[in-house]
N, C-alpha and C positions, 0 to 999 in steps of 0.2 A: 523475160529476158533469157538469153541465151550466153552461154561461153563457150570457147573452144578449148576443148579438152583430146590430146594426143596420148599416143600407146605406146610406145616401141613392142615389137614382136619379132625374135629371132626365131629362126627356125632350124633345127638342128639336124643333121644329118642322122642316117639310119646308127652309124658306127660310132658318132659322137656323143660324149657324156654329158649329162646337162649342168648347169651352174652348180655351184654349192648353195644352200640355202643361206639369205640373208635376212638378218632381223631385220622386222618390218616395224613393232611396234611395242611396248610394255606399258600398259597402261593399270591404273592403279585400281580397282576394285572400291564399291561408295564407301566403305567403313577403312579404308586403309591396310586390312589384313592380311592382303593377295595384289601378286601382279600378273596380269596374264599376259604375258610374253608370246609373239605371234610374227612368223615367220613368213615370208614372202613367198615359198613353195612348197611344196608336201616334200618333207625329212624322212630318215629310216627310222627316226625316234628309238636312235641305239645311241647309247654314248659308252657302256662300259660301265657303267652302273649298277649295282644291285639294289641299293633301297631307294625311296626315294630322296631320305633327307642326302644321299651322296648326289644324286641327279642334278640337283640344285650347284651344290659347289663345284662339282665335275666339270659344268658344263659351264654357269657363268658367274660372274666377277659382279657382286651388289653388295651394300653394304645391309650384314644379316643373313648370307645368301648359305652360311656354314651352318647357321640352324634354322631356316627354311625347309621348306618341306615339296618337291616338286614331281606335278603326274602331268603325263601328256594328256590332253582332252581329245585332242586332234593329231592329226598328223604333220599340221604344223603350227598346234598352239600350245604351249605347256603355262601350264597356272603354276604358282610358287605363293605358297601359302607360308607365312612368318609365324611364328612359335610365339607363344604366348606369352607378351610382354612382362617383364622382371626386370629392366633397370639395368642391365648387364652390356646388354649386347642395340648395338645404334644399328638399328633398321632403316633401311631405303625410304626416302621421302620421292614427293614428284619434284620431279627438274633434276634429280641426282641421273650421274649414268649408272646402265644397265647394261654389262659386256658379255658377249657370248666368246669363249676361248677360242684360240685356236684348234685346229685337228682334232674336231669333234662330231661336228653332223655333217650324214651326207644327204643327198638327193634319197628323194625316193627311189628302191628299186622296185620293180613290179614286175609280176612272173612271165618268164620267158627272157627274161633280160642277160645281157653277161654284163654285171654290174660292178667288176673286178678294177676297171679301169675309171670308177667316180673318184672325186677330188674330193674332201673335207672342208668345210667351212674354215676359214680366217678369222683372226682376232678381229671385230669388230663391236663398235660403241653406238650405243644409242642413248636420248635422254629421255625418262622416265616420266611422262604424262600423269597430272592429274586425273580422277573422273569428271565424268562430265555432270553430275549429280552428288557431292561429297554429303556425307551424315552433318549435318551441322552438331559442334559440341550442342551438351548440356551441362551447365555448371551447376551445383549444387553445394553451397556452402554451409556449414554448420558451423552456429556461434551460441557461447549462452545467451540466454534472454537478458541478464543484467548480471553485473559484475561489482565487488567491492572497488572504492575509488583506491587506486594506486596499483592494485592487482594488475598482473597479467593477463593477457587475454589471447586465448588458443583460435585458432580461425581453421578450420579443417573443410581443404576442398576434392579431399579424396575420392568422395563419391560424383564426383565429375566425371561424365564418359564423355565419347566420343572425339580423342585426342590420335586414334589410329592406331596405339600400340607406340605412341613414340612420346616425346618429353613434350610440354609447351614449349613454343618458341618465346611464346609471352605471357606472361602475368602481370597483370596491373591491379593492384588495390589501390581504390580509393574510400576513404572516408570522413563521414563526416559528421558532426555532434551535435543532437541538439539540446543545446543548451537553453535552458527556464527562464 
C-alpha cells in the first residue's frame, strides 16, 4: 500500500536569508538520562555559551535543564544529558515541553556568505517524546526472612533501577500472609 506524502519547498533568493531553525524534535534517550533535541535545519551552533552545563539553560526552558549538561552532536542536533539524580531537582519526563528561547540560534552560515542579516530563532515549544524502546524497571526488594510477631518490618526497595533519574509515579505494595 501506498500514501501520499507532500514537501513544501521554498526557495530563496541569492540576497535572501534563510528561516531560523526550528525545533523539530526531543526525544528521550532508553534509560531516561538524555534528551536529544534536533532541529529542523543546520544552526550556527553559537548561543553565547561557554560550558556546556550553561548551553543547556541558555538556550532552552525544561524541567532540570540548569543542571543539565548540553553538547552539539551535529549541527542540528544537541543532546542534553541530566546530572545525576539526588532528589533535588525534577527532571523532564516525556509528554513534558521542551522550549528553545528566543534570540538564540541562527541558520547556518557557510563560507562565502554575508551572514550579517540572519534572523534568530523565536521562543518556541515542543513536547518531549518518549523512546521508542524504554529500559523496563527492575525492582529489587529487600525484606528479612522472618520477623518477631508484633515487630516492625523495614521493606527496602532502594536497589531498584531503572526509574530514569526521576521519582516513581507509582508504588503499590501488596501483601499477603500465609497463615498455618
Amino acid at each position: 500500500q501506498y500514501s501520499t506524502v507532500s514537501t513544501q519547498v521554498r526557495i530563496l533568493s541569492a540576497g535572501e536569508p534563510p528561516s531560523p531553525p526550528r525545533l523539530l524534535s526531543a526525544v528521550f534517550s532508553r534509560d531516561g538520562s538524555s534528551i536529544t533535541i534536533t532541529f529542523d535545519s543546520a544552526t550556527d551552533q553559537t548561543t553565547g555559551a561557554t560550558a556546556a552545563e550553561n548551553l543547556c539553560s541558555r538556550t532552552f526552558s525544561f524541567h532540570g535543564a540548569t543542571r543539565a549538561s548540553c553538547v552539539w552532536t551535529s549541527n542540528a542536533v544537541v543532546l542534553a544529558t541530566f546530572a545525576a539524580f539526588d532528589g533535588t531537582v525534577q527532571y523532564a519526563s516525556p509528554a513534558d515541553p521542551v522550549s528553545l528561547l528566543a534570540g538564540i540560534v541562527k541558520a547556518k552560515c557557510y563560507s562565502g556568505q554575508d551572514c550579517s542579516n540572519y534572523g534568530t530563532s523565536f521562543a518556541q515549544t515542543i513536547t518531549s517524546e518518549a523512546p521508542a524502546d524504554p529500559v523496563k524497571p527492575s525492582v529489587v526488594i529487600s525484606v528479612p526472612g522472618s520477623i518477631a510477631y508484633c515487630a516492625n518490618v523495614t521493606v527496602d526497595a532502594s536497589l531498584s533501577s531503572g526509574h530514569g533519574g526521576r521519582f516513581w509515579k507509582v508504588v503499590k505494595w501488596t501483601v499477603t500472609a500465609n497463615v498455618p
